[in-house]
N, C-alpha and C positions, 0 to 999 in steps of 0.2 A: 655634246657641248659642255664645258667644263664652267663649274658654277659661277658667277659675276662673269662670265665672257659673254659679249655683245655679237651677238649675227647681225651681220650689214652686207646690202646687195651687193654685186658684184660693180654698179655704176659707181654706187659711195666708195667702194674697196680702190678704184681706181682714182675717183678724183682726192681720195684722201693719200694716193702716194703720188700724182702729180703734183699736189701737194707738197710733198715732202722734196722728192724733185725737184722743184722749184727755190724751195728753201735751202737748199742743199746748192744749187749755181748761182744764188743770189750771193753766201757767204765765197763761195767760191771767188765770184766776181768782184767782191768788196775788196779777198784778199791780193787777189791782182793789181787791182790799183793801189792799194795799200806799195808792191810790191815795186810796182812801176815809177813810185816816188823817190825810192833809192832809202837804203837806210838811214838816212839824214830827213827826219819830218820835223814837222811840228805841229801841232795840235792844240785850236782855241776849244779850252772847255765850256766857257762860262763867258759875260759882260756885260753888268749890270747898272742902273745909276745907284750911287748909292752915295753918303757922306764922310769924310772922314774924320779924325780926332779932333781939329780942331773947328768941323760943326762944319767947311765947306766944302761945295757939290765936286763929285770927282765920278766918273768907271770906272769901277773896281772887272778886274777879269783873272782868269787862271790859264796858265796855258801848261803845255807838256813837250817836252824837248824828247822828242823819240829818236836819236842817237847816241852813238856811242864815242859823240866828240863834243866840246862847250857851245851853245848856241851864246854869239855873241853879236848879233844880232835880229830886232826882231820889228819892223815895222808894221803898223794895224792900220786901219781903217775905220773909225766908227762914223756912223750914221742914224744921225740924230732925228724920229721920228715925230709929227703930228699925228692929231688925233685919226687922220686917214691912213696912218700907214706910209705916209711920204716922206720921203727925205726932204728935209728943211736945212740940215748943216751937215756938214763930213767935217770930222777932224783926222788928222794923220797926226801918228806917233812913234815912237821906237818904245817900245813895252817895256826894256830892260833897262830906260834909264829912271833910275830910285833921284828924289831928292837928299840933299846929304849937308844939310846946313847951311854953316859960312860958305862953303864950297861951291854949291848950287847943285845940279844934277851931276848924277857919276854913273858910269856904267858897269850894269851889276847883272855879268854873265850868269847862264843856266848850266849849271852841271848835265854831264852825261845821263841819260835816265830817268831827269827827274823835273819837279813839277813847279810854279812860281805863281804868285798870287804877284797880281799887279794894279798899279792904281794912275790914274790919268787926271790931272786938274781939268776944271769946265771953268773955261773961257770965252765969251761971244757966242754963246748959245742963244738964239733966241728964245722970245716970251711964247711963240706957236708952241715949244716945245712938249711933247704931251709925257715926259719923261720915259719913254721906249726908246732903245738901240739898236741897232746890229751891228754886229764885227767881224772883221774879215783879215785876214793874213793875206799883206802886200807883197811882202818880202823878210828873206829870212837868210842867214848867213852861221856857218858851222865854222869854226879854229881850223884851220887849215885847209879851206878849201878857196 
């Protein structure tokens, strides 16, 4: 046996490559579905409560445009929790529209590839709120499809 090398039974030798095995059709399986969504995804990284420059409540979130065409739109779901874990509000939004001054909202498409920090005002939330969310992708739409 060669120095630092570990002897292990033939039982361990085995479930440590079922192990591997496993690990091994888990990626496999991820990459599939990945595969079966078509090259047009999208991807919520992050959505958080958080404040923004001018001191009021918003969800801030990141998402990622995995195509290789403009995501031009991008409708969310957030779900606003109590202290149990419950949904107390939903709001729906389109993630891509920015505020833009005199103008009001404008929509501000996702390049091919690439990543977007976004921000949602909070509205009619209620006082239960225990400031926890979750977010979920409703609907999503690529340039040319």
């Amino acid at each position: 046996v060669p120095a630092g090398a570990k002897v292990v039974s033939r039982e361990e030798a085995q479930s440590q490559w079922d192990a591997m095995k496993k690990q091994l059709a888990d990626a496999a399986k991820k990459e599939a579905e990945i595969a079966a969504q078509g090259e047009d995804r999208v991807e919520l990284l992050s959505i958080t409560p958080s404040v923004n420059f001018s001191g009021q409540p918003v969800v801030s979130g990141e998402i990622i445009n995995h195509s290789k065409r403009r995501l031009i739109k991008l409708d969310i779901s957030i779900s606003f929790l109590n202290k149990d874990d419950a949904v107390i509000y939903e709001k729906r939004a389109n993630a891509l529209m920015i505020k833009s001054g005199i103008a009001g909202e404008t929509l501000s498409p996702v390049g091919p590839d690439q990543g977007r920090k976004f921000s949602i005002d909070l509205t009619g939330v209620p006082d239960s709120w225990s400031k926890r969310v979750r977010g979920s992708i409703i609907a999503y739409k690529h340039e040319g499809k």
